[in-house]
Structure formats: structure tokens, C-alpha cells
C-alpha positions as CSV (number, residue, x, y, z in Angstrom):
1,X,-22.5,-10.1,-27.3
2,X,-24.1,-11.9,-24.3
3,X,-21.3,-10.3,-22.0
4,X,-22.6,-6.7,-23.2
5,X,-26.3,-7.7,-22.5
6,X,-25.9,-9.4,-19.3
7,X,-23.1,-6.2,-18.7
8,X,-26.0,-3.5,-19.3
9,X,-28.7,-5.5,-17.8
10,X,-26.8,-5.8,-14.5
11,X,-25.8,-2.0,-14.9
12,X,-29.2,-0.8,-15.1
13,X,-30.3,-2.8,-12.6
14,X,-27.8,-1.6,-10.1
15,X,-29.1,1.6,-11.0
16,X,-32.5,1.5,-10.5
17,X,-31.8,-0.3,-7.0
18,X,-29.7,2.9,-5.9
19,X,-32.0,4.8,-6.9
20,X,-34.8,2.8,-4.6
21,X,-32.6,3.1,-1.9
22,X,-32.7,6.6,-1.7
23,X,-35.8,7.4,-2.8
24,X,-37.6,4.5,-0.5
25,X,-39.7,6.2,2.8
26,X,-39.2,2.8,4.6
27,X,-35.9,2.2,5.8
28,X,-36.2,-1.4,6.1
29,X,-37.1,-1.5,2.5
30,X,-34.3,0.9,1.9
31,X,-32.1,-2.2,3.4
32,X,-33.5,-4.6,1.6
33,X,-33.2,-2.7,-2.4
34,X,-29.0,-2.5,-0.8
35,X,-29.2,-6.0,-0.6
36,X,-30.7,-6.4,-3.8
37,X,-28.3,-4.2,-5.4
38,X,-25.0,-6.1,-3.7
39,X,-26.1,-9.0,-5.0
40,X,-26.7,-7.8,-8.7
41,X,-23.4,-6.0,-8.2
42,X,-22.0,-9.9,-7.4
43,X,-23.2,-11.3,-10.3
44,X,-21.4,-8.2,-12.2
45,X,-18.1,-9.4,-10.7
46,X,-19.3,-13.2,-11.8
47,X,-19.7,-12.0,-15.7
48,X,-15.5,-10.4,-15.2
49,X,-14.6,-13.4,-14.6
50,X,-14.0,-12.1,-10.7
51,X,-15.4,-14.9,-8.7
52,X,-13.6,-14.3,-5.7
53,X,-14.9,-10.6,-5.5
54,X,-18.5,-12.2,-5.9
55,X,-18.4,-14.6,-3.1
56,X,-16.4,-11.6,-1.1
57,X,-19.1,-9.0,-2.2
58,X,-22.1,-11.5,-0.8
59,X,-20.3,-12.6,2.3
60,X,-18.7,-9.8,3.4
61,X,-21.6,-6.9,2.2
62,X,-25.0,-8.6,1.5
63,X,-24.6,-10.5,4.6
64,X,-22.7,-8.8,7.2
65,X,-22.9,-5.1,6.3
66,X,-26.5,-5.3,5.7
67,X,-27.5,-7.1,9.0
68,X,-25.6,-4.7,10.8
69,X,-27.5,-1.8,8.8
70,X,-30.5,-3.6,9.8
71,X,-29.2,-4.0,13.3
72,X,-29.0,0.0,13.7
73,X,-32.3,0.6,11.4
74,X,-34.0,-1.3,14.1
75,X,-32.3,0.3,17.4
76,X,-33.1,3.5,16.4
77,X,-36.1,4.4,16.8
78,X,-36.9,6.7,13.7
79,X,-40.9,7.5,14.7
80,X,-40.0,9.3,17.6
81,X,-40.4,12.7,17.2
82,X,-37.5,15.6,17.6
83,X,-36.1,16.4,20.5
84,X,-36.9,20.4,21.8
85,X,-33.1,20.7,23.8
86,X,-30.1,20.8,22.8
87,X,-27.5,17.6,24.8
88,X,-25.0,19.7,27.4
89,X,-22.7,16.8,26.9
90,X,-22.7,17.6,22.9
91,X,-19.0,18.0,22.5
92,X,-18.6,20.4,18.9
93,X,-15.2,21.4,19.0
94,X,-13.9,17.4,19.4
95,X,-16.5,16.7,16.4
96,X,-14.5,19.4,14.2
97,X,-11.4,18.0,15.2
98,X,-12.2,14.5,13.9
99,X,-13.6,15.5,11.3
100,X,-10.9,17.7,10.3
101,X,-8.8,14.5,10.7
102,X,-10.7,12.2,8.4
103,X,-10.9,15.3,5.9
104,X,-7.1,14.8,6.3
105,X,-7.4,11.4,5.6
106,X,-9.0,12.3,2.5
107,X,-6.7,14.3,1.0
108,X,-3.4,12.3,1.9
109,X,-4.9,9.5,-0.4
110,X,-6.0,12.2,-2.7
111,X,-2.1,12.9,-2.7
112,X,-0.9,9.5,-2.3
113,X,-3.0,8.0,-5.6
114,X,-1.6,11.0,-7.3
115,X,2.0,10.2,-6.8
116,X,3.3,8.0,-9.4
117,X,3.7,4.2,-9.1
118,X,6.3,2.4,-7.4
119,X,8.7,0.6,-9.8
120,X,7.0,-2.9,-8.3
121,X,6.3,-6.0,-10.6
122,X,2.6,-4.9,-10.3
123,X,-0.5,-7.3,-10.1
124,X,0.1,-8.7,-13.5
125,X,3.6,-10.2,-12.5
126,X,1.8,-12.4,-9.5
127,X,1.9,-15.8,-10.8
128,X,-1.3,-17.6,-9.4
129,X,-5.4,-17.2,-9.7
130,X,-7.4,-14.4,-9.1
131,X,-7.2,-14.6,-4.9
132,X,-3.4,-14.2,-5.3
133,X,-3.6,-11.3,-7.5
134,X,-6.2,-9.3,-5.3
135,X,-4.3,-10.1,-2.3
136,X,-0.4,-8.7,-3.9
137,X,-2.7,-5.8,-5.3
138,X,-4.5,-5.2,-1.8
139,X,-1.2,-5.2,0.8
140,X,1.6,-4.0,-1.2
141,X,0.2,-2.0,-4.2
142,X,-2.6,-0.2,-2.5
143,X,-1.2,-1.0,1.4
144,X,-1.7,2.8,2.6
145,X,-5.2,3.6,1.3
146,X,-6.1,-0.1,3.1
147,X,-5.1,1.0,6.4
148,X,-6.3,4.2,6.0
149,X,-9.7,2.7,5.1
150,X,-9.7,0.4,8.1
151,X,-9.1,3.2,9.8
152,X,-12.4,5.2,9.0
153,X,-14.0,2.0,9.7
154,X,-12.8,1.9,13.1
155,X,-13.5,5.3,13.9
156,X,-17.0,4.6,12.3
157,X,-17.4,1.7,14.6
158,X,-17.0,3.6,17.7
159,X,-19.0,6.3,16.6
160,X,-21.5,4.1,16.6
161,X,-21.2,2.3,19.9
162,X,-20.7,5.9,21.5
163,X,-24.0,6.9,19.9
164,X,-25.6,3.7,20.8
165,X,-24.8,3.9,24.4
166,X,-26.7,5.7,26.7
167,X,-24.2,6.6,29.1
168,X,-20.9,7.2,29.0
């Protein structure tokens, strides 16, 4: 019974913190209800029983995601006002291309989770804790859509950093 309460508290909680996100004029408030709500969703993974997800969900999201969120928030500058011309350098038909590619991304794991399962022991056949289950589930089970998602991370990445510099 307290599982289900402390479930539905979290829940709604996570919630209402999306929602602020969103809704929120200030960006740097907007930054800090997604912190708010990574950690709630950490304490979610707590009341599984999926401490190792927790620590990873505050380590990896709350603190590294965020500051670099925070890190962009603050080199833009978002009170400027609109720019009147249009960049000659603006290069369309390679931003169709890409994302073309990453829409094909999205549809070979589309396909690929469609496919039925390998005949593989699966995760519940791991002997070990929690860490060595994720980790069996995370490079053989799900291996493709892992890379893939590293992938759109990278290109991500260097989206950025091409948008951050100035000049090429």
C-alpha cells in the first residue's frame, strides 16, 4: 500500500514538473523544474527496487545533462531580438539530408524492435545484482538501438559545437 502511494505521489509529481518545464517563461527556471523532475524520477527508480538506475539517473542526468543545458541556456543569448537576413552560409539541402538520415534511424529501430526476439537466455537468465542485469540487457539484448542512440547523441553534439562557433 505504501509502494502505490509513494508510486502515485512520485507520478504526479513528475507530472506537474513537466508540465513546469514547458510552461515556465524563464529558461533557467525551466532547467531547474528538469532537475527537479530527474530527481523525483530517481527516487521512482529507488521505490522498484532499481538503485543502480537512481544513482545513474542523478549522476548521469541531474548533474551532467542539466549543467550542460544550463551551459547552452546561458551562451545563448535568448533577449536579443531576431535577426532581419537570412545566413548565405545556411546550408538547407545538407540539413534535409541529415535529417532524412536520423528519420532513417528512426524507423530502422521502429523495425528492429518489431522483429521478434533472439532465442538469447534474456536478462532473467544473468545470474548477479541489478548492474549485471542492466549491463547483459543494455549490450547484447538492446546492442543496436544503443549504438544507434549514441549515435544521435554524437550528431547532437556537433550540432551544437557547429552552432556554437562562430566561424567555421
Amino acid at each position: 500500500m505504501a509502494e502505490a502511494i509513494a508510486f502515485y505521489a512520485l507520478s504526479v509529481l513528475i507530472l506537474g514538473f513537466a508540465i513546469l518545464v514547458v510552461s515556465t517563461r524563464n529558461t533557467v527556471h525551466s532547467v531547474l523544474f528538469l532537475v527537479l523532475n530527474f530527481l523525483c524520477v530517481a527516487a521512482l527508480y529507488v521505490t522498484l527496487g532499481a538503485e543502480f538506475l537512481a544513482v545513474i539517473q542523478v549522476l548521469v542526468y541531474a548533474g551532467g545533462i542539466v549543467v550542460l543545458y544550463l551551459f547552452v541556456v546561458m551562451l545563448v543569448n535568448l533577449k536579443r531580438p531576431p535577426e532581419t537576413h537570412q545566413d548565405p552560409r545556411r546550408q538547407t539541402l545538407t540539413g534535409f539530408v541529415l535529417a532524412g538520415l536520423v528519420l532513417g534511424e528512426l524507423v530502422a529501430i521502429a523495425v528492429y524492435s518489431a522483429l521478434p526476439p533472439t532465442p538469447t537466455g534474456g536478462v532473467a537468465s544473468v545470474q548477479g545484482g541489478n548492474v549485471e542485469r542492466v549491463g547483459y540487457a543494455l549490450y547484447v539484448d538492446y546492442l543496436i538501438p544503443f549504438e544507434v542512440a549514441s549515435m544521435l547523441l554524437l550528431v547532437a553534439m556537433i550540432g551544437a559545437i557547429v552552432l556554437a562557433k562562430k566561424e567555421l
